[in-house]
C-alpha positions in Angstrom: 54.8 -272.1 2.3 55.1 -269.6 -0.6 52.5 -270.9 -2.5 50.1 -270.7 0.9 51.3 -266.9 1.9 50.3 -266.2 -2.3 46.9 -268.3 -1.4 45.9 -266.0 1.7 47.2 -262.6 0.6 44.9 -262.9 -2.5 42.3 -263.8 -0.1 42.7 -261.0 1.5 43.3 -258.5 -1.4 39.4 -260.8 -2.8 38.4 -259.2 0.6 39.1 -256.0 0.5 37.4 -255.1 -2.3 34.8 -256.5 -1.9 34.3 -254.8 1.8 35.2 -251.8 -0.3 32.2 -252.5 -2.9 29.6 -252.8 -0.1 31.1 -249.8 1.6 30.0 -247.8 -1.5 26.8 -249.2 -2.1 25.7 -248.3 1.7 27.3 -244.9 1.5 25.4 -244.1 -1.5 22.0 -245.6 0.0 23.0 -243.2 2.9 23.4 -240.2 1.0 20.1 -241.0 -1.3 17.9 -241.5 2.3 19.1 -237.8 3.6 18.4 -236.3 0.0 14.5 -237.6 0.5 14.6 -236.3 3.9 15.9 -233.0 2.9 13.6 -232.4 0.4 10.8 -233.2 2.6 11.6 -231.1 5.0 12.3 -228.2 2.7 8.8 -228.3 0.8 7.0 -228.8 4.1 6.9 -225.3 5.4 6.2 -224.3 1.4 3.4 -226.7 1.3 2.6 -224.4 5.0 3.1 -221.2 3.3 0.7 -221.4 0.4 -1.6 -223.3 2.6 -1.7 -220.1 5.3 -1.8 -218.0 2.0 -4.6 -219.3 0.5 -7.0 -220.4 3.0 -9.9 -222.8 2.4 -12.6 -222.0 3.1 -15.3 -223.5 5.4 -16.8 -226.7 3.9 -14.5 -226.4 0.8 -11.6 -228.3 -0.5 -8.4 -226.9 -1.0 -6.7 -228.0 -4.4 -3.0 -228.7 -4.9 -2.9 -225.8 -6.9 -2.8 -223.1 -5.0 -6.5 -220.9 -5.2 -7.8 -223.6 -8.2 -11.2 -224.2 -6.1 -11.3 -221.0 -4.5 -13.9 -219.0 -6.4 -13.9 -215.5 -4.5 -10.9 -213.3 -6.6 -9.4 -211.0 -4.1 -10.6 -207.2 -5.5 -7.4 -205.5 -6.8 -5.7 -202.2 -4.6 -6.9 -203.7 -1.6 -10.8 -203.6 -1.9 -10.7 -201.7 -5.4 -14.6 -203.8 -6.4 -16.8 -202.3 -2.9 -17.7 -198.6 -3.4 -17.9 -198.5 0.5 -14.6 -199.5 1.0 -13.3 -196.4 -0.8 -11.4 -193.4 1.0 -12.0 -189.8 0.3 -10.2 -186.3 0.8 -11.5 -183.4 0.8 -9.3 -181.7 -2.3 -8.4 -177.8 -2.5 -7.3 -176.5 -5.8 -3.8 -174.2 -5.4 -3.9 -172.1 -8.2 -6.4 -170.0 -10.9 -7.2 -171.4 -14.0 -6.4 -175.3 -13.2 -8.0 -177.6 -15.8 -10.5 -180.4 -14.6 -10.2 -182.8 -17.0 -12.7 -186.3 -18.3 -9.5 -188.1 -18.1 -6.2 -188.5 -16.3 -4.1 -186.7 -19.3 -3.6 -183.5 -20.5 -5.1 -184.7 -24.1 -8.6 -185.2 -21.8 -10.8 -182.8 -23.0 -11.0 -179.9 -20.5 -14.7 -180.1 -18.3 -14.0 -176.4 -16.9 -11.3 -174.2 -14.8 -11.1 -174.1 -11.7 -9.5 -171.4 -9.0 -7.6 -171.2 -5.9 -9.9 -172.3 -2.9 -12.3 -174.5 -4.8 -13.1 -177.5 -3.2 -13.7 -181.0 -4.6 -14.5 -184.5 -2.9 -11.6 -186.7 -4.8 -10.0 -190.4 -4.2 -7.3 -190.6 -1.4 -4.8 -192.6 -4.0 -3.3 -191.1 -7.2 -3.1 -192.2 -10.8 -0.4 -192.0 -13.0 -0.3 -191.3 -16.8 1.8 -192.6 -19.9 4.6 -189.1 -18.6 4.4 -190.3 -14.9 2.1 -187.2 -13.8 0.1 -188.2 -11.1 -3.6 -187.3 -11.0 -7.0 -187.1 -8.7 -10.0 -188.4 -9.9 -12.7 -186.4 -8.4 -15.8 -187.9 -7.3 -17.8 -184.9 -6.2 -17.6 -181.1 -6.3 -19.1 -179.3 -3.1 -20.3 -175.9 -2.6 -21.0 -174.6 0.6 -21.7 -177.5 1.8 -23.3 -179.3 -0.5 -22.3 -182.1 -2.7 -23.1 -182.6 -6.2 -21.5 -186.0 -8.3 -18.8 -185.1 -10.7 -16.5 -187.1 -12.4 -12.9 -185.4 -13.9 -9.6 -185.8 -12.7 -6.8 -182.9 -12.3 -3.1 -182.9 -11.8 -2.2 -183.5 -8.3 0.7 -180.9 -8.4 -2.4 -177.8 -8.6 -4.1 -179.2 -5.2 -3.3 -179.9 -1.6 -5.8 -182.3 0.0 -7.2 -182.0 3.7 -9.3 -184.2 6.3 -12.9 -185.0 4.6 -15.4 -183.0 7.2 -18.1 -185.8 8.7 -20.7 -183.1 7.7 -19.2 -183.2 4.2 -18.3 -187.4 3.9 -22.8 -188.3 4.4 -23.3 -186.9 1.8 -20.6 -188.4 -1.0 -23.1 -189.8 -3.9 -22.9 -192.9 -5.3 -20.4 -193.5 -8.4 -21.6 -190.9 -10.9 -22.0 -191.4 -14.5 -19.0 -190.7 -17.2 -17.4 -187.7 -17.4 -19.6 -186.9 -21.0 -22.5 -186.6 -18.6 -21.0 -183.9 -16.3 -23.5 -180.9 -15.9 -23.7 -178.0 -19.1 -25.4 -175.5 -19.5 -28.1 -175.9 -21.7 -31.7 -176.5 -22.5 -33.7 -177.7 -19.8 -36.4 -181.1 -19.8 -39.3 -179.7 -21.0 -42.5 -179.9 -18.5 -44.5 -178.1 -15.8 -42.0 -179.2 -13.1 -38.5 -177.9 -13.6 -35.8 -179.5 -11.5 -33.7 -176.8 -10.0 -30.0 -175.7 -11.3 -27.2 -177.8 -9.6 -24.4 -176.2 -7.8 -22.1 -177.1 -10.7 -23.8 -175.5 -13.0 -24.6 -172.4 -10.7 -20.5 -172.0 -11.0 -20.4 -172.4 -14.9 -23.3 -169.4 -15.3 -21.0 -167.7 -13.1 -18.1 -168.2 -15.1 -20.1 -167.5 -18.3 -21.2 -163.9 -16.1 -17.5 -163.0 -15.5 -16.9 -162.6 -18.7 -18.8 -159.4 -18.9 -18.6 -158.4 -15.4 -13.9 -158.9 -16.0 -14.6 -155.8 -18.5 -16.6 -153.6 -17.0 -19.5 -154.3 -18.9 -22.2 -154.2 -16.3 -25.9 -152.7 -16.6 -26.4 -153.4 -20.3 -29.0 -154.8 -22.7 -27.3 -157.3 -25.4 -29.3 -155.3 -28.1 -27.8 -152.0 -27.7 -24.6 -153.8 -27.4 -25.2 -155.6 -30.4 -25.9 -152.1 -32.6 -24.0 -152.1 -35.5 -24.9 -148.3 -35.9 -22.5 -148.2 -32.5 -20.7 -151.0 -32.5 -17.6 -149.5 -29.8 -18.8 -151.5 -26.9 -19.0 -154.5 -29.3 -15.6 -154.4 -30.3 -14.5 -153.2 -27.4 -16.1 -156.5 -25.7 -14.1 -159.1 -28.6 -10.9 -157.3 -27.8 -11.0 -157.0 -24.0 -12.3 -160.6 -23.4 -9.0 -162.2 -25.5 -6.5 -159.5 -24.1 -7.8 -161.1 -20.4 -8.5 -164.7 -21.6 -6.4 -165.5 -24.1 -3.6 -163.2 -24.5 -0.5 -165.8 -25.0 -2.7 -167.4 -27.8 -4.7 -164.2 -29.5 -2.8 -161.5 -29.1 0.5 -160.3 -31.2 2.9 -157.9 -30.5 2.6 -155.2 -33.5 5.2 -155.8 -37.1 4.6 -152.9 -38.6 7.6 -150.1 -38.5 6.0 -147.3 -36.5 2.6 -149.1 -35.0 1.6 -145.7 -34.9 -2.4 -147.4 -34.2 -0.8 -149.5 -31.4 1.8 -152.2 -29.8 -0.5 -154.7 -29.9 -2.5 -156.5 -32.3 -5.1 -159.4 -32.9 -6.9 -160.9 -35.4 -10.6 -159.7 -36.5 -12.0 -163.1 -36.6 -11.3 -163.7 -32.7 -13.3 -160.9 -31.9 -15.8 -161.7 -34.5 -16.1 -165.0 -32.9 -16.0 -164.3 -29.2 -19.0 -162.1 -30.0 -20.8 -164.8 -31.3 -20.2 -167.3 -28.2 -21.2 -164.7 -25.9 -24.1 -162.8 -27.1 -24.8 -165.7 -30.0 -24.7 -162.4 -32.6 -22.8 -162.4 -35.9 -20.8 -159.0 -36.0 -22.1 -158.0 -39.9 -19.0 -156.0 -40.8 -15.6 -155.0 -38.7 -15.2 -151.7 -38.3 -12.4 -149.5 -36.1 -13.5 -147.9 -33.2 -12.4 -144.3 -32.3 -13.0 -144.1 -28.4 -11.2 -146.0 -27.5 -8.7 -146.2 -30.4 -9.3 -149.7 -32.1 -7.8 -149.2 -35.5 -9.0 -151.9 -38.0 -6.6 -152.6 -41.3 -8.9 -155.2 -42.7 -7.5 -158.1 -40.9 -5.8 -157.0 -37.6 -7.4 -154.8 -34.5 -4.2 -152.5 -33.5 -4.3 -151.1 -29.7 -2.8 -150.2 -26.9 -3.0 -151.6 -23.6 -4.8 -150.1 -20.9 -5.1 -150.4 -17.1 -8.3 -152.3 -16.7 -8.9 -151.2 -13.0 -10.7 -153.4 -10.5 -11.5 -156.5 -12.2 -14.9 -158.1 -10.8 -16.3 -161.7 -11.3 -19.9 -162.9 -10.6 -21.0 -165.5 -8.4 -24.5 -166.7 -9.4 -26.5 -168.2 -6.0 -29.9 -168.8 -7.8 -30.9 -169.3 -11.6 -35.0 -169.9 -13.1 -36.3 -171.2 -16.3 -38.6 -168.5 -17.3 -41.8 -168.8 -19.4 -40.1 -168.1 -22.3 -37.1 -170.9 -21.9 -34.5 -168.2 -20.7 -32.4 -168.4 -17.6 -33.1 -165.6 -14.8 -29.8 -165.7 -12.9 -29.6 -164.2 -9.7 -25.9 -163.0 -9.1 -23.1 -160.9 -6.8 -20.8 -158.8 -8.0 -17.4 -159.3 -6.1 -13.6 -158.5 -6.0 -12.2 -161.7 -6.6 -8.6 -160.1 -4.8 -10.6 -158.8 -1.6 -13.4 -160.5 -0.2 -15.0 -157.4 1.2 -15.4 -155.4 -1.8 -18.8 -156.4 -3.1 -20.6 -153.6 -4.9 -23.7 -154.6 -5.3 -25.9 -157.5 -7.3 -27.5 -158.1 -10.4 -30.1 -160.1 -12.3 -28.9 -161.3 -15.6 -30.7 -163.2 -18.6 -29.4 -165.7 -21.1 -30.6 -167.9 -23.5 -29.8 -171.9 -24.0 -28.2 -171.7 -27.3 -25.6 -174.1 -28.8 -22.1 -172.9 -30.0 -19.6 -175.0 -32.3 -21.6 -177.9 -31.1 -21.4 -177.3 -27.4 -23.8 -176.4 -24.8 -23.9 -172.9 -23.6 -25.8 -169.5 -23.1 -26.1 -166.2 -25.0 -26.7 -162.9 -22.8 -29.5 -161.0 -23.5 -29.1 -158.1 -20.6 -27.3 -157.6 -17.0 -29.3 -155.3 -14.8 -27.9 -154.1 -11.7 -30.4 -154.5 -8.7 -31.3 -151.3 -6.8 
């Protein structure tokens, strides 16, 4: 009876693990069947996702990787490639003396200045440089109304942008060309038909004007200005213009122990040279200047400063090529600080005459119109 109770107990234990063995293997086919079903139901709303993402389209086949057959790129920032698709603002500059530059930096070379009011047709978004300032690439310049192509950029911080006026938007010109090719003064095509001055560079001959008009040098021909016989209004000219224009970078405070000629001071070449880009003359020998006191050492200009009065700009609204290749330039004369002080206008003449390889003008006389 013991031997038969060892018999069937080991039967039983054989059993066991055997039922334990088959257990296993079933368990483990289980568990590998809901893996596959997992997965399958994890990449199927992936596999829906890049599908609704990436749509074929009509009569095409759709790769297994996503976009592989799809030929049309998507154009970057959302329509970037279709001029049309572009959005505009009408730009308004903040502050005087702003720099429009060819590129979004402050190393891009500087295209002109612009001052509080003026108005520009720039790109709704903003670009950033290498610092993180963010700039506006301008697209057009306008002008009482009109539109004329221009591309620059200029620090977003010196402009406030507005709604683009319908009347304004019709008439946004195509992309224009590089900033190199931005408008300068200069020598015209030669030919019978002249084409007529843009608005942009209506503004720079005003500019150019200003510089006379600032100090007070109005109704004047460049050849009596020029007279090195009387050369006061001359030097007076070289002085005033960097005292106005560049007095952080030309102008000194005087060394010497008494300055008895003066508490300022500036070198004789900048006025030398400011004659020459402005009335394209070469001042033969520095001199001082009694009335007013400019007292010349050899090398410095010493002076005092003086109260400038009123200080006028010009605003040039029409400009001809004459016979002779100079530019007739019909201007106002206005107080740039009150808009109804306008004294009169003037006709002014220039020559197209390159300076230190640039494109500008030499004046040859400002007449006041009776």
């Amino acid at each position: 009876m013991l031997y038969a109770a060892n018999i069937i107990a080991e039967t039983n234990i054989s059993d066991r693990g055997a039922w334990e063995k088959r257990s296993v293997r079933k368990l483990k086919g289980y568990f590998c069947l809901l893996l596959i079903l997992g997965c399958a139901l994890a990449i199927a709303p992936v596999r829906a996702g890049m599908a609704a993402d990436n749509p074929a389209p009509s009569g095409s086949v759709t790769s297994d990787i996503s976009g592989e057959d799809n030929d049309s790129v998507p154009a970057k920032n959302g329509g970037e490639n279709d001029a049309t698709a572009k959005k505009y603002v009408l730009l308004i500059i903040t502050g005087d003396g702003v720099n429009i530059r060819s590129r979004p930096s402050t190393n891009g070379s500087v295209l002109r200045k612009s001052n509080m009011g003026d108005q520009f047709i720039a790109e709704e978004s903003t670009v950033k440089d290498s610092e993180g300032t963010e700039w506006r690439q301008i697209v057009a310049a306008t002008s009482v109304g009109e539109v004329s192509a221009l591309t620059a950029y200029v620090s977003a911080k010196y402009s406030r942008v507005s709604e683009l006026p319908a009347s304004i938007s019709s008439k946004i010109p195509a992309p224009s060309a590089p900033a190199t090719q931005v408008a300068t003064p200069g020598p015209r095509p030669s030919g019978d038909a002249q084409p007529a001055f843009s608005a942009e560079e209506l503004k720079l001959m005003s500019t150019f004007l200003s510089n006379f008009t600032e100090v007070e040098l109005i109704n004047f021909d460049g050849k009596d200005i020029t007279n090195e016989n009387d050369p006061a209004a001359m030097i007076r000219f070289g002085i005033l213009h960097n005292f106005i224009n560049n007095y952080g970078s030309r102008i000194a405070l005087c060394k010497d122990k008494n300055c008895k000629w003066g508490l300022l001071v500036i070198d004789g070449k900048h006025v030398r040279e400011s004659v020459k880009k402005y009335f394209g003359y070469d001042i033969k020998k520095l001199v001082s200047v009694e009335k007013p006191p400019y007292h010349y050492d050899g090398k410095l200009y010493h002076f005092e400063r003086g109260d400038l009065g009123t200080t006028y700009s010009a605003r040039v609204d029409k400009a001809v090529k004459n016979a002779s290749g100079q530019i007739v330039m019909t201007c106002e004369l206005y107080n740039a600080g009150n808009g109804h002080d306008k004294p009169g206008r003037f006709e002014a003449t220039a020559k197209p005459y390159r300076y230190e390889g640039r494109n500008t003008w030499a004046i040859i006389s400002l007449k006041t119109q009776e």
